[in-house]
C-alpha positions as CSV (number, residue, x, y, z in Angstrom):
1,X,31.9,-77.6,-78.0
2,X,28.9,-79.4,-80.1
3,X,26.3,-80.5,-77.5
4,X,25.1,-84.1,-78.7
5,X,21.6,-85.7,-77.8
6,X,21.1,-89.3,-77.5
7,X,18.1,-90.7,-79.4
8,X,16.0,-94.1,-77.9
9,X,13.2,-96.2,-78.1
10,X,10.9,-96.5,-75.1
11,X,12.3,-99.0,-72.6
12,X,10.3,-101.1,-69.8
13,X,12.5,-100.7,-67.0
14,X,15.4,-100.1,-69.3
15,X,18.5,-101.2,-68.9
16,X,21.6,-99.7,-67.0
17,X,22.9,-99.3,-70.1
18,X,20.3,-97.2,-71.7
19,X,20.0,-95.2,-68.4
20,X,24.2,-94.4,-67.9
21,X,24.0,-93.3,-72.1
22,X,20.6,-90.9,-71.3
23,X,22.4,-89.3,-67.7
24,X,25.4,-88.5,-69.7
25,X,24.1,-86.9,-73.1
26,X,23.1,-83.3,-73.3
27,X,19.3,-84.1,-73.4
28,X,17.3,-87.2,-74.9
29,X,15.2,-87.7,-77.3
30,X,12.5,-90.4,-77.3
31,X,10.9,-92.2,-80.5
32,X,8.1,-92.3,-81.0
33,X,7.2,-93.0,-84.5
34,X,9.0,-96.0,-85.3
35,X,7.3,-99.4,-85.9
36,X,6.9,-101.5,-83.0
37,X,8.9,-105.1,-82.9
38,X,9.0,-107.8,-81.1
39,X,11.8,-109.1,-78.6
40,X,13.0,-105.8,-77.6
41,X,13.3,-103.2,-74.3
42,X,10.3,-101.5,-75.5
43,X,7.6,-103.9,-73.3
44,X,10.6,-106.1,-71.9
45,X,12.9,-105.8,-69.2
46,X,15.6,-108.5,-67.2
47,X,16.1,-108.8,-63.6
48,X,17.7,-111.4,-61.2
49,X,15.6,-113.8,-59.2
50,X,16.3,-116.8,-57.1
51,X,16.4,-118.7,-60.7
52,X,18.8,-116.8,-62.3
53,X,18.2,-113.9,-64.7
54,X,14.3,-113.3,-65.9
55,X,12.7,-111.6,-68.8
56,X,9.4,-110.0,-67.5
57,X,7.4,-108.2,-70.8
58,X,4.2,-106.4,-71.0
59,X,1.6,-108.1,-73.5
60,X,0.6,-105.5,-76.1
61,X,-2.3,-105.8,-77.9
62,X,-1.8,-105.5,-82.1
63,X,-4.9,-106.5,-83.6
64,X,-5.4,-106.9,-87.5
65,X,-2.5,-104.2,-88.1
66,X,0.7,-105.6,-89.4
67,X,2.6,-102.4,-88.6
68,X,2.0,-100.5,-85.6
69,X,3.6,-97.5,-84.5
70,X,4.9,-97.4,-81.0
71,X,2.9,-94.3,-79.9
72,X,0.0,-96.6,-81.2
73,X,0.9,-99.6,-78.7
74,X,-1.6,-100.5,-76.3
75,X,-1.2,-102.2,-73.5
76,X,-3.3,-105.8,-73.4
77,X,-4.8,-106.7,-70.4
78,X,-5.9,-110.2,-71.3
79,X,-3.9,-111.9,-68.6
80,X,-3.1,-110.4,-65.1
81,X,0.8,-109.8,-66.3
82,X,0.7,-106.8,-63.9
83,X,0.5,-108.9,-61.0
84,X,2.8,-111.2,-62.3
85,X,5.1,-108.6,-62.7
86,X,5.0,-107.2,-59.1
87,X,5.0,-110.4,-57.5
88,X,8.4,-111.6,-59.6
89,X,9.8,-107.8,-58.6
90,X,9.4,-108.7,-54.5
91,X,10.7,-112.3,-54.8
92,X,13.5,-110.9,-56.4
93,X,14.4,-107.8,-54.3
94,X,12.6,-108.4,-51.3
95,X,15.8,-108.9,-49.1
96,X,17.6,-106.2,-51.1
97,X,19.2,-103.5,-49.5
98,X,16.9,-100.5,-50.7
99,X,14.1,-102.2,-52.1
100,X,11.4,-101.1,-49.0
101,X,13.0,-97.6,-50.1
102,X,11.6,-97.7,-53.3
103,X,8.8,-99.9,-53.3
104,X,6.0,-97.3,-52.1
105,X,7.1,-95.3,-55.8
106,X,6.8,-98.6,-58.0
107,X,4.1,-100.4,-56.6
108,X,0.9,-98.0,-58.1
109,X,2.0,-99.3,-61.8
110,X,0.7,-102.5,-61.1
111,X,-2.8,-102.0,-60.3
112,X,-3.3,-98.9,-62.6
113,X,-4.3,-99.4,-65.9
114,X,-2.5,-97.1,-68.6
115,X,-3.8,-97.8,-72.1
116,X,-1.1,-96.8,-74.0
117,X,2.8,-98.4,-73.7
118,X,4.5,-95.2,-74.6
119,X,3.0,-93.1,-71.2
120,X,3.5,-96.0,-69.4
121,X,7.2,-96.5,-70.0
122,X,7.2,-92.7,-69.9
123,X,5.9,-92.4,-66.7
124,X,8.3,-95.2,-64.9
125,X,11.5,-93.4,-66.9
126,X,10.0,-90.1,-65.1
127,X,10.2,-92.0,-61.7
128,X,13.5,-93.7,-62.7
129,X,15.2,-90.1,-63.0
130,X,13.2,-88.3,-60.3
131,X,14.4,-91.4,-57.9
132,X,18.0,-90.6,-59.0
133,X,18.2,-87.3,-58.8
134,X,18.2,-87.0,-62.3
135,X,17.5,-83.4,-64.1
136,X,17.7,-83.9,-67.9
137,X,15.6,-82.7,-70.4
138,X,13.8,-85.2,-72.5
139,X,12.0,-84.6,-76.0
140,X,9.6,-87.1,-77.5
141,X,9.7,-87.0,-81.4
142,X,7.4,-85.4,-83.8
143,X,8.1,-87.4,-86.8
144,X,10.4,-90.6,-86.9
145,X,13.8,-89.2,-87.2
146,X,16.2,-91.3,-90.0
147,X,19.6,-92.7,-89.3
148,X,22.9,-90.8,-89.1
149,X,21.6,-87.2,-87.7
150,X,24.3,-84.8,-87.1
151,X,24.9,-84.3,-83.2
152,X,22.6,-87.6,-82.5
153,X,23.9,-90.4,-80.5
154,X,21.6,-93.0,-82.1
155,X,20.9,-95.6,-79.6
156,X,17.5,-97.2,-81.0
157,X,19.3,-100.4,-82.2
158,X,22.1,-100.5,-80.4
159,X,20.4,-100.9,-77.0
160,X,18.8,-103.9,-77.6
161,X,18.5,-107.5,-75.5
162,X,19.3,-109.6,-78.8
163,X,22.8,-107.6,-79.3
164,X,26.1,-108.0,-77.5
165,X,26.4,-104.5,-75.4
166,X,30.2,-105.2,-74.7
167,X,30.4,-105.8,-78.8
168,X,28.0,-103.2,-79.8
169,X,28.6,-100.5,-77.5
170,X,32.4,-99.9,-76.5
171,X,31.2,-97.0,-75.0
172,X,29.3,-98.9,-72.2
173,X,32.1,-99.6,-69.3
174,X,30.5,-103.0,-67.6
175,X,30.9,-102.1,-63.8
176,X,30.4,-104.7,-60.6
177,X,28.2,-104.0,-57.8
178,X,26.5,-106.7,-55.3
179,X,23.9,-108.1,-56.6
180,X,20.7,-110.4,-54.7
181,X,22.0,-113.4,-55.3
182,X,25.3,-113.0,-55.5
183,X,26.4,-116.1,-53.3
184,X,24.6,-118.2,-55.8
185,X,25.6,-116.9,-59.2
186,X,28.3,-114.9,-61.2
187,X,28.0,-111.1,-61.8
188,X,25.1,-110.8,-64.6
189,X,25.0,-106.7,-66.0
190,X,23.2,-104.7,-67.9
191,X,19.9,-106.0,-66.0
192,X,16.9,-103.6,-65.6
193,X,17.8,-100.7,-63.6
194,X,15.7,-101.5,-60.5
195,X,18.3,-104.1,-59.8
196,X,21.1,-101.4,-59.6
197,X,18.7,-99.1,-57.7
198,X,17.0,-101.8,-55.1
199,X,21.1,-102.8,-54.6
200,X,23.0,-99.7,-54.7
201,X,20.2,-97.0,-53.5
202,X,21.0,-93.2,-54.2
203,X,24.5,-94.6,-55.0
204,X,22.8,-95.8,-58.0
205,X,23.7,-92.7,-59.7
206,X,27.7,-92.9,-59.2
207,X,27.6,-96.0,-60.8
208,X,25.5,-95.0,-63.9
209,X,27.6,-91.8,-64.1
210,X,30.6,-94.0,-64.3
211,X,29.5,-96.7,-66.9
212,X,29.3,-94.4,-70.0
213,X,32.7,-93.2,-71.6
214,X,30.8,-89.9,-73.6
């Protein structure tokens, strides 16, 4: 049987759905040398406060370039977004079942200052897997790798907040699971993983395992 890898962009706190498609290919590949744009998982992620769902993105700094390559990407530090961040993670998942589990491991990313996007998100998707238990192996690309590669889930534009994932990606299997708020609003999926995780704890993995059809 042909072992197939799935192929992404980086991801801030990517989505379950990017993280059930990774756990269930036979490695994953990150790219690295595609052009950055605007609106997507790469400096964005959702999660689910006391207001309803919440888009939370990391400013990135572009200068006079038109094009900039994602490995290029710096992170802009112009406005205290980090704190920002942090403080709209505890509101959120404060009274979550696992959040005090995990908070110690996510707390350190915002007060360090990484220069760089792509070893930021690299080194949160290396606590995301560590935290689940996760032992895949995980290539960065050389060069930018073009559509339609044999034995290449391509999953650069499919994962993406703009698109429908129950349209776009009927191999994505939308799961429940008790959210924060639940009381106050309807199921919302595919949010950031840390929802899943700060909810379901090490049963996190079960569920991820589950949602892909691959």
């Amino acid at each position: 049987m042909t072992e197939y890898k799935a192929l992404f962009t980086i991801a801030y706190l990517p989505p379950v759905q990017y993280l059930a498609h990774m756990i269930a290919s036979g490695g994953a590949i990150i790219e690295k040398h595609d052009n950055y744009i605007k609106q997507t998982y790469r400096n964005r992620c959702d999660i689910l406060g006391a207001n309803g769902a919440m888009s939370l993105t990391v400013p990135v700094a572009k200068g006079r370039r038109l094009k900039v390559k994602t490995k290029d990407l710096e992170i802009s530090y112009d406005e205290r977004w980090q704190a920002l961040h942090w403080r709209s993670i505890v509101s959120a998942y404060n009274s979550s079942p696992f959040f005090e589990y995990y908070m110690s491991d996510f707390e350190p990313f915002y007060s360090k200052k990484f220069r760089w996007l792509f070893d930021f998100n690299m080194e949160l998707l290396s606590l995301i897997l560590n935290s689940l238990d996760v032992d895949i192996c995980i290539e960065t690309t050389a060069e930018y790798i073009s559509k339609d590669r044999p034995y290449i889930y391509d999953y650069r534009e499919i994962i993406h907040p703009k698109k429908a994932f129950d349209k776009e990606d009927p191999d994505f299997k939308i799961l429940k699971y008790r959210q924060v708020f639940n009381e106050r609003f309807a199921f919302v999926p595919n949010l950031s993983v840390i929802d899943l995780m700060f909810n379901k704890g090490p049963e996190a993995i079960d569920y991820l395992e589950d949602s892909s059809l691959l």
